[in-house]
N, C-alpha and C positions, 0 to 999 in steps of 0.2 A: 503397593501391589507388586511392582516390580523388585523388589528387594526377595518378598515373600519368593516369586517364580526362583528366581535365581538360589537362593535357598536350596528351595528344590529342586535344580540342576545339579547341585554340588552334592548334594543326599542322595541323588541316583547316579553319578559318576564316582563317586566313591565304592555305589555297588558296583559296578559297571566294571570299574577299576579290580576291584578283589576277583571278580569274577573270571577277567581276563585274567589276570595274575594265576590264578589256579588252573584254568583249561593250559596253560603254556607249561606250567610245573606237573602236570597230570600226563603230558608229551613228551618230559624227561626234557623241556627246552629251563634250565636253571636259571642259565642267563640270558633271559631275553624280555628281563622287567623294562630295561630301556626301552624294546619295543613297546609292552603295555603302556608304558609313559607317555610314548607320544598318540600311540591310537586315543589314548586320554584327553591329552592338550587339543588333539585334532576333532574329537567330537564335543568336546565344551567348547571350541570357538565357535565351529558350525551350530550350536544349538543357540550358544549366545547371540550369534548373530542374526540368526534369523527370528530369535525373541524379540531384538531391538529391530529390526523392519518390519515387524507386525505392531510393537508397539506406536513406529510412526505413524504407522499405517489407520490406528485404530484414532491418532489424536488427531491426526485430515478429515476422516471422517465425523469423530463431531465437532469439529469446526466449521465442517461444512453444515453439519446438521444446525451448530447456531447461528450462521451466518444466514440461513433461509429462514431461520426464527426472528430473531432480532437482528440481523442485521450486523453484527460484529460478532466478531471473534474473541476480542479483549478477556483477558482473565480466564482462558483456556488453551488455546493450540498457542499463544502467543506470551502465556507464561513461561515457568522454565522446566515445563514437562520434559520438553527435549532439548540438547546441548549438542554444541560441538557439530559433526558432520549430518548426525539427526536433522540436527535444525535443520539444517540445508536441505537435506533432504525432504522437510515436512514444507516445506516454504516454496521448491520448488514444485513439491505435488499439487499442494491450495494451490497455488496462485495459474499455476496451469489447466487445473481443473478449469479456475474461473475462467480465463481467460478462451479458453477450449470448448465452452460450456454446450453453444450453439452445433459447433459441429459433432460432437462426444455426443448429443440428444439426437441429431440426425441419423446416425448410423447405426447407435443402439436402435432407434426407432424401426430400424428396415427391418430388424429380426425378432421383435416382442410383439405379441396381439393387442397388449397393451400398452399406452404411448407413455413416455415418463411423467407424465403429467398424474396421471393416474395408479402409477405405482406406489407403493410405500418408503416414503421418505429414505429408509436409513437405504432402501434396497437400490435407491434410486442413484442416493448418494455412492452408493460401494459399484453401482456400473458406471456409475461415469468415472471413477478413480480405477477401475481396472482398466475400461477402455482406453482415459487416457495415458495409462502405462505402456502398455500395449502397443500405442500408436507413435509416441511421443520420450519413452524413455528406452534404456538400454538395457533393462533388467530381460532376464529370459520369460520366454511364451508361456511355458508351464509353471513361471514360479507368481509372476503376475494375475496367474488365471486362481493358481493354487492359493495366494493368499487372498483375492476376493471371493471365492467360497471358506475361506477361514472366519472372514470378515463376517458372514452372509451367519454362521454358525455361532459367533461369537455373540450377535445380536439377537439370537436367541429367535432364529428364523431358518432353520433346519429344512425344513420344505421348501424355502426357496434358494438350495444349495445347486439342484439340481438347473433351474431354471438358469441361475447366474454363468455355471458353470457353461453350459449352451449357449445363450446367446454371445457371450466372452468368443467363445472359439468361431463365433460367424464373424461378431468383430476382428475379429483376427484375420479372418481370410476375406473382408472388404476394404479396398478401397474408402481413406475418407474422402470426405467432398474439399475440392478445392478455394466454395466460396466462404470466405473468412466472413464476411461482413454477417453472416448468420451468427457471430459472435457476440452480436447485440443486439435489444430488443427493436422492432420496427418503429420505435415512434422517433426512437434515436436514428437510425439506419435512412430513414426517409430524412428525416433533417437535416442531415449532412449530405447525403445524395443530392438534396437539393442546393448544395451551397458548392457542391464541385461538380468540375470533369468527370467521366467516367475513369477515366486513368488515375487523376487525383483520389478518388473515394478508392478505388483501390490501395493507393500507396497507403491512406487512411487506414484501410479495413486493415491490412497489413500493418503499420506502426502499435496499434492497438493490442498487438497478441503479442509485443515483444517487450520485455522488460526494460523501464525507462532507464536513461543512464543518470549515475548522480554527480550531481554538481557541487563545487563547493567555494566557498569565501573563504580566504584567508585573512586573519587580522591586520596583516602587514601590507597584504597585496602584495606579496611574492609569493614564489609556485610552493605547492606543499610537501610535507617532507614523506611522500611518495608517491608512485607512476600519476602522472597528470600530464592532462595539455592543455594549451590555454581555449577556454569556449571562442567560439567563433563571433558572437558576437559581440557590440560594438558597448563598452563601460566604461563610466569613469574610473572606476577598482574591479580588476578583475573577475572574473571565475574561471575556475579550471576544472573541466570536465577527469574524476577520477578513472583511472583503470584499475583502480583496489577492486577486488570482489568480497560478499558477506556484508555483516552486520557494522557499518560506518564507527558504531562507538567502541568497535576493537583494534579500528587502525591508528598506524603510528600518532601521537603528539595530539589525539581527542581529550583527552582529558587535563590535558595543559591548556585547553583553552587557546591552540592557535588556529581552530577554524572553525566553520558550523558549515551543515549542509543548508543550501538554496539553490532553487532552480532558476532557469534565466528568464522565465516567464514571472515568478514574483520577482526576483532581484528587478524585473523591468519597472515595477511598481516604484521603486525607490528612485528608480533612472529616468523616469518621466520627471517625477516630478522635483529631481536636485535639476536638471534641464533648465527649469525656469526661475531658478535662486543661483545666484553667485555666490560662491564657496565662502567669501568672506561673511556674506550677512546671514547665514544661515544659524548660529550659534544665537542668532538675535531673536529668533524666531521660535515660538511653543507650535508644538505638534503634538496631537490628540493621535493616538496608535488605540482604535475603538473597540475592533475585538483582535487582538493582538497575538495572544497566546497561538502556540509554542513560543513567537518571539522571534523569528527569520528575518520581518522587515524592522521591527524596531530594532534592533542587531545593526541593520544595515543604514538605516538614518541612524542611528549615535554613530555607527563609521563615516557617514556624509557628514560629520557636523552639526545634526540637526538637537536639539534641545527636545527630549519625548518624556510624553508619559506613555503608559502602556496601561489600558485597559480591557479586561475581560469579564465576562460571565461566568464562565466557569473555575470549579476551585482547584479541583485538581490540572487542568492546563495552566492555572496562572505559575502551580508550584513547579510544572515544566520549564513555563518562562522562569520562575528565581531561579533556577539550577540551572539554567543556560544561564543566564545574567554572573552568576556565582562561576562558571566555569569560565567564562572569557573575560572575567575582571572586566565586566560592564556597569556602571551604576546608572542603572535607570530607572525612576521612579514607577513604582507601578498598584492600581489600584483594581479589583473587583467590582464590576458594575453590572447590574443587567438592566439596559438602560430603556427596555420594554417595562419595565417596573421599577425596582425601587434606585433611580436616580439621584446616586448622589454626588456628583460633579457640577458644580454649580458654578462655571468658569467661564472663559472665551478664548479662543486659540488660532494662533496667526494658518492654521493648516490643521485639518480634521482629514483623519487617512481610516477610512472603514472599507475593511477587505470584506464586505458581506459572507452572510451564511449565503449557501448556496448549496444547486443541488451537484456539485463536484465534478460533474462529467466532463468537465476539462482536465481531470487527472486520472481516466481510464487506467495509463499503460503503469500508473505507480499504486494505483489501487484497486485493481481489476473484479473485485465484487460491487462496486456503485452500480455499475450496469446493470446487475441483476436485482437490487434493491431500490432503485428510483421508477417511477410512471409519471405520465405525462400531465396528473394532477399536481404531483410534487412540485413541477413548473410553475404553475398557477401561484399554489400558495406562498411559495418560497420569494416570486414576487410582491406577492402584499409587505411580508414582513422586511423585505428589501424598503421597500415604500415606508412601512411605519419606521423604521431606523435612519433613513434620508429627512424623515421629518421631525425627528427627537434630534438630530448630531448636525443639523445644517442650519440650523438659527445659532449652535456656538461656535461658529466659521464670525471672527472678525469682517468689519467691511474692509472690501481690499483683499480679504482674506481664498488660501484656498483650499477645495473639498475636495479629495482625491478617493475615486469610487473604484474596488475591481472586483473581479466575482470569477471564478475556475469554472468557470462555463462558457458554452458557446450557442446557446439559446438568448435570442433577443429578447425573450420577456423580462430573463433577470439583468437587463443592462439598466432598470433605475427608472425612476421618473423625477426630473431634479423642479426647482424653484424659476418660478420665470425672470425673478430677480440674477438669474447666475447668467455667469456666460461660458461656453464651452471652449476653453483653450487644445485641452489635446482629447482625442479619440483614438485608442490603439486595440487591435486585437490579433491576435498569437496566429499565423494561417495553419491553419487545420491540417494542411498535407505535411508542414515540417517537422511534425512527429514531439515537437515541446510540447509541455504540458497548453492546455487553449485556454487561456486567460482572455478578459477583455479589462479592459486600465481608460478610464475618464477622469479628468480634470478639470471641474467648473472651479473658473472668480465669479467670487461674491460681490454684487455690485457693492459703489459707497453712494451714499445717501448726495445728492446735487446740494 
């Protein structure tokens, strides 16, 4: 569609062009085709450009439209609609809408008889993407406002150009609200209130609306080959926090395979539990990696030394994991299981490592729509199946053996209900105010028989 438009940019600039060209030779100016030339060059960029800011503009909005449907964005706003400085652009729209989401609903709210709740989706979507431009970007007042009635029109919602157009310029002239924590929904919001300080849940509410930083491994364990600094916290192999910006698999030496991204809250998964294995006997030792895929920790036990398999459910992340295995000249074996069904691992293993499913709200600030797609049923369930998985992958834990449990949340129902045969060696979880991802990491031994 966009090839088609530009098409016809170049079919009306050619008129554009002759036309000019004649008014200037009709005023006896002969030679002043140069000027026509660049009024030319200067009205084709300005059309171009504001063609590709509406087109970002239009691929936010359904992504946001699929993200309130299904729940992901995949195989749309995240394809390769947009490129280059686009993307950035479209990445930093999404992700701030989402993150935005609570206070962008508050303030639209003060000027609509109707609350967002009760508007129509796409109308609802194109006021919180003008709002948060408005509030949140550097783009001009009238051009922000001017492409969400473009939006409004484009959606084939004409009547309510008017409407957008109006409450946009109240947004404009309020004040938003200062309290961030309206960035989440309340069942979240009371739960963490209840686990800090007042001061704390605010550093919280604040860590949550800001883009997490990213971390990375290097294969060598020296620093990588650009801006980094070593993480502050305590490894047996490093990580270094990057100061690259964009998309990781465009920086320098990614596809040479001399690092992979991990944050220090999973890298702590691996760091618990090499903690209680000495480096020599590790190679001695089978480790079960249960749902594995993309492949961060298992990545990181074969750098500890550890002997893995790597198991998942799904097909398309396992092919994730070969193509990282394949790009860091790792060989580790790895099989397809869903071991709620058809099991077919029929082994025993000195160490069983199951990052459970979970409901992710330990990685708000790197995935900022969970918040709006998780309820506080999701908790409930996501522990059962937490439970039926502890009790499929913890009878092939060797005696002696150990079962290393973690889960990217910070609700206690998904912390596990383990075997009263075990015993619990480590207990760790991520603190909430220090803005890393919120992990919780347990380690039960499996008793040996007397």
């Amino acid at each position: 569609m966009l090839k088609i438009e530009k098409l016809a940019h170049l079919l009306y600039l050619r008129k554009f062009a002759l036309h000019q060209r004649g008014l200037l030779r009709g005023f006896g100016y002969e030679d002043f085709s140069l000027f026509a030339l660049f009024s030319v060059l200067f009205h084709f960029q300005s059309r171009i450009k504001n063609n590709m800011v509406t087109e970002t503009r239009k691929a936010v909005i359904r992504a946001l439209l699929q993200l309130e449907v299904s729940g992901t964005a995949e195989g749309d706003f995240w394809g390769q609609e947009l490129l280059g400085k686009e993307r950035g652009l479209g990445q930093f729209l999404l992700f701030g809408v989402l993150r935005e989401m609570g206070r962008l609903d508050k303030i639209i709210n003060k000027h609509s008889k109707k609350s967002m709740t009760e508007q129509e989706p796409v109308i609802r979507m194109i006021l919180r993407l003008g709002a948060f431009e408005l509030k949140f970007s550097r783009a001009p007042v009238h051009a922000c406002i001017d492409q969400a009635v473009r939006l409004t029109k484009f959606h084939e919602q004409p009547f309510a150009a008017g409407f957008v157009n109006a409450v946009l310029r109240k947004v404009h002239n309020t004040e938003i609200s200062d309290d961030k924590s309206v960035n989440v929904p309340k069942f979240i919001r009371e739960r963490v209130a209840s686990r800090l300080s007042p001061n704390a849940f605010t550093q919280w509410s604040h860590w949550i609306g800001e883009p997490a930083p990213i971390t990375i491994v290097t294969k060598d364990g020296t620093p990588p080959p650009f801006a980094a600094r070593l993480c502050s916290w305590d490894f047996e192999q490093p990580l270094y926090v990057a100061e690259e910006e964009g998309n990781p698999s465009t920086w320098p030496e990614y596809e040479d395979g001399t690092w992979w991204v991990m944050s220090p809250s999973s890298a702590m998964v691996v760091e618990l539990l090499a903690r209680q294995i000495p480096q020599e006997e590790r190679s001695k030792l089978r480790v079960l990696d249960a749902c594995a895929a993309p492949g961060s920790k298992s990545l990181r036990l074969h750098q500890y030394g550890f002997s893995v398999l790597a198991c998942d459910r799904s097909k398309k992340r396992m092919r994730t994991f070969a193509a990282n295995c394949e790009r860091m000249g790792f060989d580790i074996p790895s099989h397809r299981v869903n071991w709620l069904g058809n099991n077919t691992v029929e082994d025993s293993f000195d160490i069983v490592l199951l990052d459970a499913p979970c409901s992710g709200l330990g990685v708000l600030r790197r995935h900022p729509e969970i918040r709006w797609r998780r309820t506080a049923q999701d908790i409930a369930v996501n522990a059962i199946i937490q439970k039926q998985l502890i009790d499929v992958l913890y009878p092939m834990v060797k005696e002696g053996g150990l079962f290393v449990y973690s889960v990217c949340s910070f609700f206690e129902e998904e912390r596990g209900n383990f075997p009263e045969d075990s015993q619990c060696l480590v207990s760790w979880e991520t603190p909430l105010e220090s803005g890393e991802d919120a992990f919780f990491i347990t380690i039960h031994k499996k008793k040996e028989d007397e």
